[in-house]
Every structure is written in structure tokens, then in C-alpha cells.
C-alpha positions as CSV (number, residue, x, y, z in Angstrom):
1,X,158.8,141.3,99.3
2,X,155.7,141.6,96.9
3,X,156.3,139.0,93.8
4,X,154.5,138.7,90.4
5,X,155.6,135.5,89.0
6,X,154.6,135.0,85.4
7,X,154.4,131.5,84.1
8,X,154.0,131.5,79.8
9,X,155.1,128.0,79.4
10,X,154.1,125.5,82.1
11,X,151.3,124.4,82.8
12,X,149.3,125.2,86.0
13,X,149.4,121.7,87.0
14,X,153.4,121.4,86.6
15,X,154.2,124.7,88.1
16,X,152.1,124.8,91.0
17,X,152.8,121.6,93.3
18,X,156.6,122.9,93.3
19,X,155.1,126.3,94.2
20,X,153.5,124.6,97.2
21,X,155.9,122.7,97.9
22,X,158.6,126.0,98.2
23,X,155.9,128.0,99.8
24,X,155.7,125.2,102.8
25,X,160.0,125.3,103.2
26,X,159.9,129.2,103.1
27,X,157.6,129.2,106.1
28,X,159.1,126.5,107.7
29,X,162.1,129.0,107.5
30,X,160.0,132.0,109.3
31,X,159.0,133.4,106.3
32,X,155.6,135.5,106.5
33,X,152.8,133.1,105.7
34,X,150.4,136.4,104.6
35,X,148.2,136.8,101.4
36,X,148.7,138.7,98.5
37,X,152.6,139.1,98.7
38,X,153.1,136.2,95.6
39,X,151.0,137.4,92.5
40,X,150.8,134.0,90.3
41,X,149.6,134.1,86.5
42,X,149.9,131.4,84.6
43,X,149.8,132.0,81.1
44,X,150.9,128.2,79.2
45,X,149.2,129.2,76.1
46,X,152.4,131.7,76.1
47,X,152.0,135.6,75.1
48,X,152.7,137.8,72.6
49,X,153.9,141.1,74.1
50,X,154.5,142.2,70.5
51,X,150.6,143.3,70.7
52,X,149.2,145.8,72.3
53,X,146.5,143.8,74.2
54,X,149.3,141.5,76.0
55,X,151.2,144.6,76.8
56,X,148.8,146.6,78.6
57,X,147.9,143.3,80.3
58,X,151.1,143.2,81.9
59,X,150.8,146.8,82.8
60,X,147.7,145.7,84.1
61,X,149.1,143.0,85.9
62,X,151.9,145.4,87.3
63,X,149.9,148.2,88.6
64,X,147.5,145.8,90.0
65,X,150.2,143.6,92.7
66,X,152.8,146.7,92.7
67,X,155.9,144.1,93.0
68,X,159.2,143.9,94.5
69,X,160.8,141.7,92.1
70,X,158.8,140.4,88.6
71,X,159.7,136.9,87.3
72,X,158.8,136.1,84.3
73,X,159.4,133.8,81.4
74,X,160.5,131.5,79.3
75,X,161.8,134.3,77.2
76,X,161.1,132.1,73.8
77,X,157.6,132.0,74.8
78,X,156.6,135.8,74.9
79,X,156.0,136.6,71.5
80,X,154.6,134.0,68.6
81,X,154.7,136.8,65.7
82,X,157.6,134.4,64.0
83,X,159.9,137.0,63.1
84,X,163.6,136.9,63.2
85,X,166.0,137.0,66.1
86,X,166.4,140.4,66.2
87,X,163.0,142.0,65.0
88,X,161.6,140.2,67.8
89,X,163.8,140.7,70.5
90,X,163.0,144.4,70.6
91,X,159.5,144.6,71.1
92,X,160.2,142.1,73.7
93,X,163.3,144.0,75.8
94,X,160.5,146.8,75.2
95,X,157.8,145.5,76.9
96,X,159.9,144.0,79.7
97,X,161.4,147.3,80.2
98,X,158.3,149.0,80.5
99,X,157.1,146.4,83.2
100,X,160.2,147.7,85.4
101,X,158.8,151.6,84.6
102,X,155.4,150.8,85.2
103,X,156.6,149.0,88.6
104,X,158.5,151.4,89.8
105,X,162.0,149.7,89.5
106,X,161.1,146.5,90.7
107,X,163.9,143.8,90.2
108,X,163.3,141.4,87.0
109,X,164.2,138.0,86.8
110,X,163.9,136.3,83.0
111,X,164.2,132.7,82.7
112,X,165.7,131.6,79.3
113,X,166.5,128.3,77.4
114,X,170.0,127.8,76.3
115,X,171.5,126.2,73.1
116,X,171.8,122.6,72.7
117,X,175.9,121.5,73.7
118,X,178.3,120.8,71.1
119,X,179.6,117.5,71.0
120,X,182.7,117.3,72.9
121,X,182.1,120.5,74.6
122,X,180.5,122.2,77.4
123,X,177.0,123.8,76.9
124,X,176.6,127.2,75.6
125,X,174.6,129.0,78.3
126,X,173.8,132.4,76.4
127,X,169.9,132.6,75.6
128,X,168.6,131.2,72.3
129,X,168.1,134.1,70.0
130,X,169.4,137.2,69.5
131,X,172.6,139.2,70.9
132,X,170.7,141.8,72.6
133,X,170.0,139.4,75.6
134,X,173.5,139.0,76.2
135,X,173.9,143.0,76.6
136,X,170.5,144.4,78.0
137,X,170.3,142.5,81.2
138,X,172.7,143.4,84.6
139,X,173.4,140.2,85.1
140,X,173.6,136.7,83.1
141,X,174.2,133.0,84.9
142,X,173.3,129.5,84.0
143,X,173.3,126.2,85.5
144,X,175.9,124.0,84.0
145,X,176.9,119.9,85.2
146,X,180.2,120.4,87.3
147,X,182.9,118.6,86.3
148,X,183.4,117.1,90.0
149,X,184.2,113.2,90.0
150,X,180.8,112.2,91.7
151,X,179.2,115.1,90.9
152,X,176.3,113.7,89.0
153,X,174.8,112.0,92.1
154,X,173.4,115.0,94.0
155,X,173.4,116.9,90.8
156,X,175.7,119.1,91.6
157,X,175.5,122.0,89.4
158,X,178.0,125.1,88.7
159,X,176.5,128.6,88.5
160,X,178.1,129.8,85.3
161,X,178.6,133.9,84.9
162,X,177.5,134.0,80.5
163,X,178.7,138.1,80.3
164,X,180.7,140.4,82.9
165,X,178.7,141.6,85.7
166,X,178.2,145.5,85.8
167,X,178.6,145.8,89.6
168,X,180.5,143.5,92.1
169,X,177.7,141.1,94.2
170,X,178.0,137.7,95.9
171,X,177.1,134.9,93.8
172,X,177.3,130.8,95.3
173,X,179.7,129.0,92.7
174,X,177.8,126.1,92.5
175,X,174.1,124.5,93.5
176,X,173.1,120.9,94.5
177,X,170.1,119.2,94.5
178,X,167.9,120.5,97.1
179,X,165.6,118.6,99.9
180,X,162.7,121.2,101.2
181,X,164.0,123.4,98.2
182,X,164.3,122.0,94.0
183,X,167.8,123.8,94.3
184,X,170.0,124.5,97.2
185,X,173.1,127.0,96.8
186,X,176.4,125.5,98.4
187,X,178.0,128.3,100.7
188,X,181.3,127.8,102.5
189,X,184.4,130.2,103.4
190,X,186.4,131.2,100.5
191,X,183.5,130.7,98.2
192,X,185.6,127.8,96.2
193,X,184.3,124.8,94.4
194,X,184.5,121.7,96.9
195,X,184.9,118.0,95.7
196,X,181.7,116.0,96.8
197,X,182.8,112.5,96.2
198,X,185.1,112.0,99.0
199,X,183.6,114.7,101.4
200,X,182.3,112.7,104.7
201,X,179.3,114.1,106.6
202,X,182.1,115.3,109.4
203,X,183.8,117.3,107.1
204,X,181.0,119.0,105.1
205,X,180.0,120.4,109.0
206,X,183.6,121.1,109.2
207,X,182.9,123.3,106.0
208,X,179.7,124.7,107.1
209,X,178.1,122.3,104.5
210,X,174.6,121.3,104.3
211,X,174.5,118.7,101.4
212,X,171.1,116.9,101.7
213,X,171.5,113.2,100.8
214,X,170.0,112.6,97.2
215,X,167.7,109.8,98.5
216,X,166.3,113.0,100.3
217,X,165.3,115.3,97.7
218,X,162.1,115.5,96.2
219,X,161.4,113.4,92.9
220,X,161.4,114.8,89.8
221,X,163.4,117.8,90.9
222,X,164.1,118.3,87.2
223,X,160.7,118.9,86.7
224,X,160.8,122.6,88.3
């Protein structure tokens, strides 16, 4: 696949020893090692697709790596005109929508920042802002702390559905903290949440488990 991977909030330093880092596992896994399929642009000073010079530089951008899939974000950070929830967020699904014309329906994957919790509750997972990002997109998930005694030590995460899906697909339920990869997706028959605190190496194989140690994993995962 031919990605375009827009970055409008960290900084090329941040974002591009993980890059590396995922680039090395994926061809340790046999992936194609060849130029020009993974289209970085790195953009911290964040956009604002509310103009017409951003927006025909994403065109730009489009036409120029002809990708696959687009991933792009943090959503907050793709327009600065200050405006309210709603008077921004159309411009916005706008320009993101023309991206997928211009490309030829390539697949679009938005990162987003969530609400702060609640005390004494779990973590809203919708995107900050307004209502139209829970209805435009196919699909909506977040990343959530399960609720797993032991959980917290290889960061065990659930993968949390925010809005019904619009067609049936195969999701993982949950995601630990990976080793080669930041995040590793936790696969097993029946596709139910597993305990981790009193699972034993013998039984995760049992499972068809592959839980890296934590001790294993690359520092600062959190970072990514």
C-alpha cells in the first residue's frame, strides 16, 4: 500500500525515531523495504485547511504520492481560524472529504484528542469538538485503560467502539504494550477479553497469545 502520513502536531524529531523504529519491525515481518510507498509530511506548526492555500496543498500532496490510505491529524490541529465547534468543523470534514475525492477513495484515518474523564467515571472517547465527528466518519474507536486486575503493567488497553459501525468488520477487543511495535493488538479464538494477571506464559501459547514482557517494550511507548 501507498501511505501519506500527515503529521500537524509533533514534531519531526518526536515522530520520526518511532517511524524508524516501526519501519525496521515491518520489514523484519517481510514487508517490502521499497521507496516511495510511505509519503511523510510533517507539518508541527499545524494547518489551517480553512484556507485555500493549505487546501490545495493537500490536493497537492494527494495527487503528488496517489495513496492507499491518508493518515492525518490531530484533528484539533487543522484549522487555527478560532471559530466555534461547529463553524469549524465543516470546512474541515470539507477539506478531508475532498482529500478522499482527489485520491481516488483512498482509506482515511483521523487521529483525534478526547475529553478529559470525569471524576469517578470512565473517559469519554468521542472527539473534542463538535457532533459532526461522531456522524461523518465509518468508523469511531478509542483506546481506553481496561479494567483487568493487573492490567496496568503491560498497559493493557481496550479498543472502545464511540458510535455503531455502518458495516460488520473484525476489530481486536483490546491492545497491549507492544515490543518491535508501540501497540500490539491481542488476538485469540472467540475474540473475548482475557485476564492478564494470572495468565502464565504456558497458557497465553495455549491461547495463541503473544504478550511481550513489559521490561521488553520500548521506552517511552507513550510517547508515539
Amino acid at each position: 500500500m501507498r501511505v501519506l502520513h500527515i503529521d500537524a502536531e509533533n514534531a519531526d524529531s518526536q515522530a520520526r525515531p518511532w517511524l524508524r523504529r516501526m519501519q525496521h519491525a515491518a520489514i523484519e515481518e517481510g514487508a517490502p523495504a521499497e521507496r516511495g510507498r510511505f509519503a511523510l509530511r510533517m507539518i508541527p506548526e499545524s494547518l489551517d485547511v480553512t484556507q485555500a492555500a493549505d487546501r490545495s496543498w493537500l490536493a497537492r500532496m494527494v495527487g503528488q504520492t496517489q495513496p492507499d490510505l491518508i493518515s492525518i491529524g490531530s484533528l484539533y490541529k487543522l484549522t487555527v481560524n478560532g471559530e466555534s465547534d461547529e463553524k469549524a468543523a465543516r470546512p474541515v470534514m470539507s477539506a478531508l472529504e475532498m482529500m478522499h475525492t482527489v485520491s481516488g477513495g483512498a482509506a482515511m484515518l483521523i487521529e483525534a484528542h478526547a475529553p478529559h474523564a470525569q471524576p469517578g467515571g470512565r473517559r469519554d472517547l468521542r472527539p473534542i469538538g463538535s457532533s459532526l465527528w461522531l456522524r461523518w466518519p465509518e468508523f469511531g474507536f478509542g483506546l481506553a485503560p481496561a479494567s483487568e486486575p493487573g492490567a496496568a503493567e503491560p498497559r493493557l488497553m481496550d479498543w472502545v467502539p464511540r458510535r455503531g459501525a455502518r458495516s460488520e468488520r473484525s476489530w481486536p477487543e483490546q491492545f497491549c504494550q507492544g515490543v518491535t511495535w508501540p501497540w500490539q493488538a491481542i488476538e485469540y479464538a472467540g475474540n473475548a477479553p482475557v485476564g492478564v494477571r494470572t495468565r502464565t506464559a504456558d497458557q497465553a501459547t495455549a491461547l495463541g497469545l503473544d504478550v511481550p514482557h513489559p521490561a521488553e517494550a520500548f521506552e517511552q511507548s507513550e510517547a508515539f
